[in-house]
C-alpha positions in Angstrom: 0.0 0.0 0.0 1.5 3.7 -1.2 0.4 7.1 0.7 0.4 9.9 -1.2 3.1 12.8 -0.1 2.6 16.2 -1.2 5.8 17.6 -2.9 6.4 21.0 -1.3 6.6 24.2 -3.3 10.2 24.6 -4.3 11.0 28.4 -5.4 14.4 28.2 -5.9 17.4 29.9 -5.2 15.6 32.9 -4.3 13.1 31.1 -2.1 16.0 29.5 0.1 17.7 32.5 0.5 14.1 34.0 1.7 13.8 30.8 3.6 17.3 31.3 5.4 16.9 34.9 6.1 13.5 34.1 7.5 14.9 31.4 10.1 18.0 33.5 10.8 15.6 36.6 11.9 13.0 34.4 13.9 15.3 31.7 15.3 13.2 29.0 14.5 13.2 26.3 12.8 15.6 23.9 10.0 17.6 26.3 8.2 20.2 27.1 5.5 23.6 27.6 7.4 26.5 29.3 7.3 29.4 25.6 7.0 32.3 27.2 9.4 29.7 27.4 12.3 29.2 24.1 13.3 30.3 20.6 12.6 28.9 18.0 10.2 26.3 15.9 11.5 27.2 12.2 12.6 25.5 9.0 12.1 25.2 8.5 15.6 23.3 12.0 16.2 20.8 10.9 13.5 17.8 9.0 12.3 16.5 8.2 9.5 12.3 7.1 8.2 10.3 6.9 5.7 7.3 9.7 5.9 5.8 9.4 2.3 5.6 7.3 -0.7 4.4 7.3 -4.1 4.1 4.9 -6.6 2.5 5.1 -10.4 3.1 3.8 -13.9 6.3 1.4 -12.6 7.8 4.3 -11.1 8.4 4.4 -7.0 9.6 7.4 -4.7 10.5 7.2 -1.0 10.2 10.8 0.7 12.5 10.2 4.1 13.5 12.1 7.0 16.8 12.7 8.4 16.2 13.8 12.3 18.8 15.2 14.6 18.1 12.9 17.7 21.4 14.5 19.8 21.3 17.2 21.6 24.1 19.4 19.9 22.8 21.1 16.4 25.3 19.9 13.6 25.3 20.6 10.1 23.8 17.9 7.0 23.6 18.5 3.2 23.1 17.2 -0.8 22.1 14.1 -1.6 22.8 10.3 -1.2 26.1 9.2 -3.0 24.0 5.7 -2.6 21.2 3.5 -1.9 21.7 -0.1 -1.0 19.0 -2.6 -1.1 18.1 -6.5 -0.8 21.4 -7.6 -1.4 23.6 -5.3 0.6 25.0 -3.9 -2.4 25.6 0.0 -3.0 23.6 1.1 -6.2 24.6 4.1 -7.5 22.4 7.1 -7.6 21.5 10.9 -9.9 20.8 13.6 -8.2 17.9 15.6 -9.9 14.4 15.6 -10.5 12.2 12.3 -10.9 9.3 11.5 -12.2 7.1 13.1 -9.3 8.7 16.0 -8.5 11.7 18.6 -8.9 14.8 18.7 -7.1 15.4 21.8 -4.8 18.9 23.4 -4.3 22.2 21.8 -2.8 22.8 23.7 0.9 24.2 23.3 4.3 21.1 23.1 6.9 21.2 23.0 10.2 19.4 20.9 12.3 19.1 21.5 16.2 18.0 19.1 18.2 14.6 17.5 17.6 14.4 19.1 13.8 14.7 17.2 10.1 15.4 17.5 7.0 13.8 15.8 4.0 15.4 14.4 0.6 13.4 11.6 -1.3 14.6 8.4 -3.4 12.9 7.7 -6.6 13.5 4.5 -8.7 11.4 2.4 -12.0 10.7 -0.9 -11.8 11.4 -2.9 -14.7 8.0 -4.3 -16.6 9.2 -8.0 -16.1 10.8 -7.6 -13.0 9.6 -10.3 -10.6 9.6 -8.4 -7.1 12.1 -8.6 -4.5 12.5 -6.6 -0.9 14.5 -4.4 -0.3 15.2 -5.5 3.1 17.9 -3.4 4.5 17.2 0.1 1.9 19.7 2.2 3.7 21.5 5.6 2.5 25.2 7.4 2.4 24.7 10.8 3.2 27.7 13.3 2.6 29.9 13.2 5.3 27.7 11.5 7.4 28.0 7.8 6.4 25.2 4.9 6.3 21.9 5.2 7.7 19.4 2.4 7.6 15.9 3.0 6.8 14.4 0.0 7.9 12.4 -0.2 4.7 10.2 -2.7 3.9 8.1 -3.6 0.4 7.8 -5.9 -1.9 8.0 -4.0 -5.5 11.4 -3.7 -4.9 12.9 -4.6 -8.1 15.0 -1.3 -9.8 16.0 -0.4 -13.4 18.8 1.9 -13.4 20.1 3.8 -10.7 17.9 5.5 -7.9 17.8 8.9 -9.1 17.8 11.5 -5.3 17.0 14.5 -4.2 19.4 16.6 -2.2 18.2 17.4 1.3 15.8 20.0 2.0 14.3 21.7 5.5 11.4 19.6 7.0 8.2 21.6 6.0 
């Protein structure tokens, strides 16, 4: 069974700059950050879930959730270098836009404590492919190393390379 996720409005350059002046004034919130202020994220101060999914003519998309579960902020950013599924094996991935929505901009956001960031993971499923599970779907984020997802389905099966989006702010 696939939810349906709403993609959020992505404006742009312009828009995340809005976005980052906006969090910088108010103090609130995920934001775009400055890199010298504070240090990458690690795997050990993070999470990672699925919050959305979508699914239509053999195409599949993951929306998932990076949350800062320390209690120091730290810094995460782009996209998954990879995606590994069933086997254990890294697939390689494109960053870019998929066939449900557009990619937003590359930045540094910083999480505090408590708040996420969003990227999703879109793949196609081959018309013949018998399905497979993709037991132990997990991600490499930039300079943060492997996080498991704990994803579970049974239209596994990929064509290609996962095509991801580079981390956003949690809406």
């Amino acid at each position: 069974m696939f939810s349906i996720k709403a993609h959020p409005v992505r404006s742009g350059i312009i828009g995340a700059a809005g976005a980052a002046m906006l969090v910088a004034a108010v103090g609130i919130g995920a934001g775009v950050a400055n890199a010298g202020t504070l240090p990458a994220c690690e795997a050990s101060q993070l999470t990672v879930s699925i919050v959305g999914q979508q699914a239509g003519m053999s195409h599949r998309e993951l929306t998932y959730e990076v949350t800062n579960t320390s209690d120091q902020a730290c810094l995460v950013h782009g996209a998954p270098t990879a995606v590994t599924q069933t086997d254990g094996a890294a697939t390689s991935t494109t960053t870019g836009d998929n066939y449900f929505g557009k990619n937003g901009p590359e930045q540094m956001i910083r999480l505090d404590p408590g708040q996420s960031a969003t990227g999703e993971i879109a793949w196609t499923i081959p018309p013949t492919a018998p399905g497979t599970t993709p037991y132990s779907l997990s991600v490499d984020l930039p300079d943060v190393g492997t996080l498991e997802t704990g994803y579970h389905d049974s239209t596994g099966a990929l064509d290609g390379a996962y095509t991801v989006t580079d981390l956003q702010p949690a809406q």
